[in-house]
Steps between C-alpha positions, in 0.01 A plus 500: 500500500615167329278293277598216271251447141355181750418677775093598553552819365262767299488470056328754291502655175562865476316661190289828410239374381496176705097419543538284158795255624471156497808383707331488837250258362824311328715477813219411692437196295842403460534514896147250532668267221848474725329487823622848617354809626611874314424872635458629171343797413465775222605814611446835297811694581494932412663588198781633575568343830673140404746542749297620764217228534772209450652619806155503657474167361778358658440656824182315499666200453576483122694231335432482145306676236414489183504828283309614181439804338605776599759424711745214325771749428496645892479141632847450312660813591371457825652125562852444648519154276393425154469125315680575151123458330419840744773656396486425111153631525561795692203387686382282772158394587614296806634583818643306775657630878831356545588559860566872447459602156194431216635230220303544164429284185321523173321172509256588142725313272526236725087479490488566103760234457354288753146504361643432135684202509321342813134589399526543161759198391729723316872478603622826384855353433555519099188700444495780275307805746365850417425728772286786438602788731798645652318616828555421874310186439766404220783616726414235768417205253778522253790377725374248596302356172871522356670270731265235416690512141272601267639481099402838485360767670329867312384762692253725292400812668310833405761759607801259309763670680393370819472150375882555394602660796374148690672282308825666517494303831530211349576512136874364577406180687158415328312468172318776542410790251262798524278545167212792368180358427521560168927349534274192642218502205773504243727283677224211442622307826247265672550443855418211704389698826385851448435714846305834498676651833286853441173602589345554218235211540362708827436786208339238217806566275751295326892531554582442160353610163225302468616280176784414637573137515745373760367126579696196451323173513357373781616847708408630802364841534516661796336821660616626856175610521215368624111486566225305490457459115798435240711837433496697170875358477374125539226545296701651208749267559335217405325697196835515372651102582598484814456157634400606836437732776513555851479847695677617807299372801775166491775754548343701774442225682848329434721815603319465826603170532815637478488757743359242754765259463738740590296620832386182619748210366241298300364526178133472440316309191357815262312318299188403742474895599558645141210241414288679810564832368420419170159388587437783749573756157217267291273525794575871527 
């Protein structure tokens, strides 16, 4: 069987849990706002059994998929193709048939970067950035928030050696450097856009020591997280200077712009249904 990403194929997004997901909703609307129709479900695949129910999936008539936790690191070992942002994350949260073989992408730093310099006004290029976290979600946004040419890039992590260990990657070709919290305290650097890329907001705790003050003028904090209220991160944030804030709904929405670019050849406006969402959470 021979598809292209245009034909009237099957989407879905493979997860465990999957209930929670928002990107049927999001491809749905995109679809409305381009005049197109989208078989896109969520699908709650078995732990364990990655390989199995993609197969299934494509028997059924499968031809692209989005991926989230926990199967990102199967989806790229499982892919006969990888974009370079897939492959510098180790990762892929996209998935698209290619005539006989699964082609996969990382399309999260495309979303985060996306979301801040489209929604947000802040072209990254020259910025001084601090990224809190050296997990997966790091490991897909970091590639691509260096190419757009930050003046410098520090990765602060709990576990340092992992934050070390990531930046190895790209140490040689980038301004990038991997600090301690307390390296960053003493250090005394303010940043102009300062990302919390771990979950602590979904536990009410802080990345950082909580004194710690990190905010240049008029900067931009910003918490992969979100919810229907302001995060601890945001709201700490701008306790300590930060100019503003903005949560992760923008870059959920945006890295599914991405993906459906790629499937269906157009790219769909994602301000009108991050606006939606929004007021769906407030109504909540």
């Amino acid at each position: 069987m021979t598809t292209t990403s245009h034909d009237r194929g099957r989407y879905a997004v493979f997860g465990n849990p999957i209930a929670h997901s928002k990107s049927p909703r999001i491809h749905a609307m995109f679809a409305a706002s381009v005049g197109q129709h989208i078989d896109y479900v969520a699908r709650l695949c078995p732990l364990g059994e990655f390989a199995v129910d993609l197969e299934r999936f494509r028997d059924e008539g499968g031809v692209g998929a989005n991926v989230t936790v926990p199967f990102k690191l199967d989806a790229f070992a499982l892919a006969g193709d990888a974009s370079l942002r897939a492959r510098q994350a180790g990762a892929a949260n996209f998935l698209m048939w290619r005539g006989d073989h699964w082609y996969c992408d990382n399309t999260d730093g495309a979303g985060l970067v996306r979301d801040i310099e489209t929604n947000q006004g802040v072209a990254l290029r020259g910025k001084r950035v601090l990224l809190l976290g050296a997990g997966g979600a790091v490991r897909g946004v970091i590639g691509p928030l260096l190419l757009r040419e930050p003046a410098a890039l520090v990765v602060v992590n709990r576990t340092h050696a992992t934050a070390v260990e990531l930046v190895g990657h790209y140490a040689t070709q980038y301004p990038v450097a991997a600090l301690t919290a307390d390296e960053l305290i003493a250090d005394g650097r303010r940043f102009d856009v300062v990302i919390n890329a771990t979950s602590a907001s979904l536990g009410g705790t802080l990345p950082v020591p909580e004194a710690t003050s990190v905010f240049a003028p008029d900067s931009l904090a910003y918490d992969m997280m979100y919810g229907k209220a302001p995060t601890v991160f945001m709201q700490w944030a701008g306790q300590r200077g930060a100019g503003r804030t903005s949560d992760g709904l923008g870059m959920l929405v945006e890295q599914a712009a991405e993906s459906y670019v790629q499937w269906r050849g157009v790219l769909p406006l994602a301000a009108p249904v991050i606006a939606q969402l929004r007021a769906e959470l407030l109504a909540s």
